[in-house]
N, C-alpha and C positions, 0 to 999 in steps of 0.2 A: 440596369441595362440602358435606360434611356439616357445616361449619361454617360455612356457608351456610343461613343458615335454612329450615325446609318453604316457611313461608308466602311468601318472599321468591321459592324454587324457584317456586312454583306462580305466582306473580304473572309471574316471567318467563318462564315457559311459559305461560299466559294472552296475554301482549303477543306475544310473537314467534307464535304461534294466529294472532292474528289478524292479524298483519303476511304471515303465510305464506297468509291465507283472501283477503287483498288481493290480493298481489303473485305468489303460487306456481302460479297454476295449477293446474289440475282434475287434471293427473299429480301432482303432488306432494303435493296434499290426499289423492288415491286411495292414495298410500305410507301416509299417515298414518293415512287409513280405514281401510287394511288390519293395522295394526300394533295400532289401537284395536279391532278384531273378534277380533283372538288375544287381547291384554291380556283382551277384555270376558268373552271363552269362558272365560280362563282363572280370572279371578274368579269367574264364576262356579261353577267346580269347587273353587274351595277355602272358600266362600261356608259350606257346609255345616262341612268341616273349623274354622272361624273360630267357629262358634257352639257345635260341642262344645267347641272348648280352653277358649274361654272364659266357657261358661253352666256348665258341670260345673264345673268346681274351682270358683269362684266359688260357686256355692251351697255344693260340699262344704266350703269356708274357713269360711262361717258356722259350723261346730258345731265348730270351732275354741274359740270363747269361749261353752260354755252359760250358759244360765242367763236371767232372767226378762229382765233390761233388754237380751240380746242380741236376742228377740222382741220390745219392745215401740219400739226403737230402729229395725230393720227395718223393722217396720209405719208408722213414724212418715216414716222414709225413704221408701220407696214410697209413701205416701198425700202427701208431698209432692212427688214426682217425677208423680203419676197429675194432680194438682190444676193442677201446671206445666202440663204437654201438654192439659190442659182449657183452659185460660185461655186458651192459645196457638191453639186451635183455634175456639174461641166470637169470639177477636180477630180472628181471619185471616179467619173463615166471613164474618163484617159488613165488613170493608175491604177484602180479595183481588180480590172481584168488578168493587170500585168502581176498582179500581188497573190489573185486568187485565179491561175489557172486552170484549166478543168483537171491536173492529175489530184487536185486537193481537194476539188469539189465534194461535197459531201452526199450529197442522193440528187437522182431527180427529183422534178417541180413537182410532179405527183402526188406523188407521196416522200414529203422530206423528211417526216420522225421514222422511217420506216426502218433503221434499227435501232432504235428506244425501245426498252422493258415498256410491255404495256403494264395498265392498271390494275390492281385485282379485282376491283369492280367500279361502275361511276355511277354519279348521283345528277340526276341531269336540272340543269336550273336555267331554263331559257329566258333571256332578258323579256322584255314587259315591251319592248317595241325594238326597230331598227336603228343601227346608225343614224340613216339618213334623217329618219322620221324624228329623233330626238334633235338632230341640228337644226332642221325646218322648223321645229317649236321652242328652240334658244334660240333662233332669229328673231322667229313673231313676238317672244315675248320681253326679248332683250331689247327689240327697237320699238316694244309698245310702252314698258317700263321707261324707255328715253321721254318720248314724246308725250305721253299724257300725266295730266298735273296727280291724278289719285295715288296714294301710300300703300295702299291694300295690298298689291301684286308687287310691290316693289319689296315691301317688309316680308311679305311671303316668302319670297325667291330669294332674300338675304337670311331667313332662319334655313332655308331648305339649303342654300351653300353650306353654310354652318355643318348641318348635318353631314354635308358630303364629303367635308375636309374633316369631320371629326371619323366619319367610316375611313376616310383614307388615313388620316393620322392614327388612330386608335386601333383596325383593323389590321387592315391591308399592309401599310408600311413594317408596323409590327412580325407578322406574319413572312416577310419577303424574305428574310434573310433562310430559314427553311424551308423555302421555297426555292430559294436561288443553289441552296442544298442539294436539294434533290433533283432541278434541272441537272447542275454540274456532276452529280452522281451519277446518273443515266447515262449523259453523251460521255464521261469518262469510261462506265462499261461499255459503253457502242464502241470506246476504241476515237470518240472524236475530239478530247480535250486538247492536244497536244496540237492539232491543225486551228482548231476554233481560238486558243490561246494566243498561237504566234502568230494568226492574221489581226485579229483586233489589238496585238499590240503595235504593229504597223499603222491599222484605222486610226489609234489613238494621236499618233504620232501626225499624220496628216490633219486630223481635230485640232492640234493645239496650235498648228501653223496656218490653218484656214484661220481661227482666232484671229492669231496676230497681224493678218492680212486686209481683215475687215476692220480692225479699228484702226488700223496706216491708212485706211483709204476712206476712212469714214472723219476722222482727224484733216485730212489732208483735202478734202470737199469743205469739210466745217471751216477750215483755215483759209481755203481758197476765198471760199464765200466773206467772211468774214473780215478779211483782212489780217488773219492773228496766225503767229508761228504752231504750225500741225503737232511739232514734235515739243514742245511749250509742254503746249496743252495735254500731251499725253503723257507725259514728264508728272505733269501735276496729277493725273486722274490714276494715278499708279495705289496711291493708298486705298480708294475706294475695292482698285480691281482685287489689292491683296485682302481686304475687308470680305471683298464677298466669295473669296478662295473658302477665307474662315466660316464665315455666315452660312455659306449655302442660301444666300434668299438676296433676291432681291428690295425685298420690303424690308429686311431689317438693315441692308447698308444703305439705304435713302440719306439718313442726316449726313452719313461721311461723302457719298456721292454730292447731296447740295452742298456740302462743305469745297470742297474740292473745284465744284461746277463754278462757283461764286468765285475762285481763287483764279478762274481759268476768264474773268471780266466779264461773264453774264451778270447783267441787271437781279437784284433782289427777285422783283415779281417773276419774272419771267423763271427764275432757276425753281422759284418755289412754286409755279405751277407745271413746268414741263418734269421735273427729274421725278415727281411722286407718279406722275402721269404714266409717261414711259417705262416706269419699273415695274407696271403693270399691261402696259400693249407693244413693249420693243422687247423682241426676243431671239434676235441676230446668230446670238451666240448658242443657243438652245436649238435654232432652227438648223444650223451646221450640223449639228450633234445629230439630233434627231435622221437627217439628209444621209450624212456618213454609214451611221450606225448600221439605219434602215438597208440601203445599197447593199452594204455589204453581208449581212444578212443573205439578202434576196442573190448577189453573186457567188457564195459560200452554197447555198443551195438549191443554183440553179435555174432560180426561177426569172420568168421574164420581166423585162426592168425599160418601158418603153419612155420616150421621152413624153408623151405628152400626161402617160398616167403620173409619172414624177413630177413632174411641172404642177397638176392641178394638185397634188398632193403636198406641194409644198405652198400655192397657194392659198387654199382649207388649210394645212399647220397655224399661218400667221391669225386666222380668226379662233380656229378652237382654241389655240393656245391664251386667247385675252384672258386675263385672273389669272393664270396658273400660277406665276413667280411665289404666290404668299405659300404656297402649301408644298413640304419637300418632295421632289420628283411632281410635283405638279405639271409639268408641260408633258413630260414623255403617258403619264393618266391620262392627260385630256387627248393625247394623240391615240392611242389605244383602238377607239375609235374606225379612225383614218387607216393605221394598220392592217385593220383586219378586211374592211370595206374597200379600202380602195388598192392596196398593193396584197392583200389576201395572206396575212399573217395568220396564225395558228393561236389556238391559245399559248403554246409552247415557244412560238416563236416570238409573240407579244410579250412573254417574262423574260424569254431571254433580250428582246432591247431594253427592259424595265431593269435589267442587272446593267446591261453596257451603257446605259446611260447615267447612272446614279455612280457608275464607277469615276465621271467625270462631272459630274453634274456642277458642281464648285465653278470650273475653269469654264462651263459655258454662262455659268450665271457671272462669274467676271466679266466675260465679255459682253454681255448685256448691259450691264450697270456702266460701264466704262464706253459706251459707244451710247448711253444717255447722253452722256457729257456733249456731246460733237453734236445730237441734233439739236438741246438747250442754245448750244453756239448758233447753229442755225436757226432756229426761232427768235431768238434776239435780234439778229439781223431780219429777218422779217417786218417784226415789230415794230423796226427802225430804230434799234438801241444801238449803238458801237459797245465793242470792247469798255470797259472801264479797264486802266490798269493793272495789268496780273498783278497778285502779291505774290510776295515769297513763301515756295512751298515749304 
């Protein structure tokens, strides 16, 4: 199975979902309800555990590499991950409404599983603190890990990630595809697959053109600034984008990304400190997805969707998500979080963005790795490098 794709896993658990929400039976959907009420419990108790491993070490790596272009490359990153999840929210806010009218809507905000098979029994497993409470303590420890010279808390907090991408790798990921089973089981007996299907293939369809948007306009700053042809540049950073179609990671298309970035006239130093950098705190294309997904979601069922709780919630995306890129579906994990606290997901609604998101998860991690390229270009100029001569792609 493991060489067996996620994406191909989930799409077959997806089909035989709703083969089993036809054919199975209200006893058999109630096994799988019940199976999805432990998973949901159980997510959410390690929900907390998932944002210390990976917000602490993750900020404390930053002071890894001090120095001036490590802050201004940062800021450059997150002001273009904050800009993404705007663009994607101002898109969704004008077309969502028009796409998901209320005759499609699926329940009130109330109560939105309110026709799901319930579980035939649950096992209750309450996390070990809060949201907030765990992000308050991957600050203090991720910006005290930055600043003090001791290893202790530092080696700590990188065996404890360890652990938390081997629960998500070896666990959870595992696990998702009959999970995503028995979601799609459910709302096919509620009768809601066929509405839930042909709105998110529209969402989709808006995702992959907020993409292509944000890197014309992230090429087309970098080009300005720089002095170098926008469309060059993105000419050239096209093998990295198909690399990490394949990949799924940002971490494992680093060399064809610096490959690429070096082809595009950044300086040696410079591509080999910002593109390793940013494949771990630029997450543009991640933060669309997430933005999209989430909306629509919340406009599918109802619930209220104001501007400023969207705004702060795409603000928090750009930090929880630092580290995510190495571990698969790692951003929409570290969002999980954010979900449930601040827009009031469900556990049920929390697995279903963890299916809609992995269903694309490829194309937004392209656009991540592919919109490294453009601020490398801007950091160079920074730096006061010019262009070196593009080579031939």
């Amino acid at each position: 199975m493991k060489k067996f794709g996620l994406l191909p896993r989930l799409v077959v658990g997806l089909i035989v979902g709703i083969l089993l929400g036809n054919f199975g039976g209200a006893s058999i959907v109630k096994i799988f309800a019940t199976f999805n009420g432990i998973f949901g419990n159980f997510l959410g108790f390690v929900i907390p555990l998932i944002i210390i491993g990976f917000v602490a070490p993750g900020i404390g790596d930053l002071g890894k590499s001090a120095g001036k272009l490590l802050g201004i490359t940062t800021v450059i990153a997150y002001l273009s991950t904050i800009v993404s999840g705007s663009l994607a929210y101002f898109v969704n806010s004008a077309i969502l409404p028009k796409i998901i009218n209320s005759s499609i809507q699926l329940a009130d905000s109330s109560n939105p599983e309110d026709a799901l098979l319930p579980a035939l029994f649950k096992i209750e497993m309450p996390p070990i603190m809060g949201v907030m409470t765990a992000l308050l303590i991957a600050f203090i420890l991720g910006i005290g890990i930055a600043v003090s010279n001791g290893d202790t808390i530092k080696k700590f907090m990188s065996e404890f990630q360890n652990i938390v991408e081997k629960l998500i790798g070896n666990i959870i990921i595992p696990l998702l595809p009959l999970h995503i089973a028995g979601i799609f089981a459910n709302m096919t007996y509620a009768g809601r697959i066929v509405t839930i299907m042909s709105v998110f293939s529209k969402v989709f369809l808006i995702i992959i053109i907020l993409h292509i948007v944000i890197i014309v306009v992230q090429f087309f700053i970098a080009g300005t600034f720089s002095g170098g042809n926008p469309f060059r540049m993105i000419r050239t950073m096209v093998p990295a984008y198909l690399t990490a179609i394949g990949t799924q990671s940002s971490a494992a298309t680093i060399p064809v990304t610096l490959a690429q970035t070096k082809k595009n006239g950044v300086s040696d130093g410079i591509a080999d400190f910002a593109v390793p950098l940013c494949a771990t705190i630029h997450l543009s294309g991640s933060t669309i997805t997430l933005t999209s997904c989430s909306m629509a979601v919340m406009v599918l069922h109802n619930m209220p969707m104001e501007t400023g709780t969207m705004f702060g919630f795409i603000l928090m995306l750009g930090v929880t998500m630092v580290a995510a890129p190495g571990v698969p579906g790692g951003a929409v994990m570290a969002a999980l979080g954010l979900l449930n606290s601040m827009l009031g997901f469900s556990s049920d609604l929390q697995s279903l963005m963890i299916a809609l998101y992995l269903a694309q998860d490829s194309f937004g991690t392209a656009c991540n790795v592919t919109g490294d390229g453009a601020i490398a270009v801007i950091v160079n100029k920074i730096a006061g490098y010019k262009l070196k001569k593009p080579e031939n792609v």
